[in-house]
N, C-alpha and C positions, 0 to 999 in steps of 0.2 A: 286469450293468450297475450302475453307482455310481449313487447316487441323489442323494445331497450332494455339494456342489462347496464348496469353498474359497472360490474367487474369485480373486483377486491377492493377497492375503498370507493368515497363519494368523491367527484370530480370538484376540483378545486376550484375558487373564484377567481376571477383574473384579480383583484383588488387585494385577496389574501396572496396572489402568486407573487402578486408586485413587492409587497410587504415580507416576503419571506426571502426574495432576492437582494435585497437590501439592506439583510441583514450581517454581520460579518461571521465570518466563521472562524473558529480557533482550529489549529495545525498543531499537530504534533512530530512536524518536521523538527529534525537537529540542524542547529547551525554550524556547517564545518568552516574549520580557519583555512582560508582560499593559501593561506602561507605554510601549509603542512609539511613536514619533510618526511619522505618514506625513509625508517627506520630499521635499524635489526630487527625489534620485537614485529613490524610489519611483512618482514623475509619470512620469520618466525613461523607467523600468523599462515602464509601463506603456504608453507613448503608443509606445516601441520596440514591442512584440509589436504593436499596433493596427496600425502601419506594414505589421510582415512579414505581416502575416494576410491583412491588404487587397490586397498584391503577391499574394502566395500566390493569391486566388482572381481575380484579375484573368489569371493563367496561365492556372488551370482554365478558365474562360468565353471 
């Protein structure tokens, strides 16, 4: 009988683990302008969702 299991994959090297820390990763974060000014279209934006949320649970109940 086997006594060690793997698991779901093979355990990594420390030498690959080092190498893969190292490496840089790309983001697909947005850059927001820290100078933004909240807008009508943002009131807009906002009192929209308030609207559909309120319907939304007026269904539920």
């Amino acid at each position: 009988m086997k006594t060690d299991t793997l698991g779901t994959s093979a355990p990594i090297k420390n030498d690959e683990l080092k190498e893969l820390l190292n490496e840089p990763v790309a983001t697909n974060e947005k850059q927001y302008d820290s100078n933004r000014i909240f807008g009508a279209i943002d009131m807009w934006n906002l009192q929209k969702k308030q609207r559909t949320s309120l319907a939304m649970r007026r269904r539920l109940n």
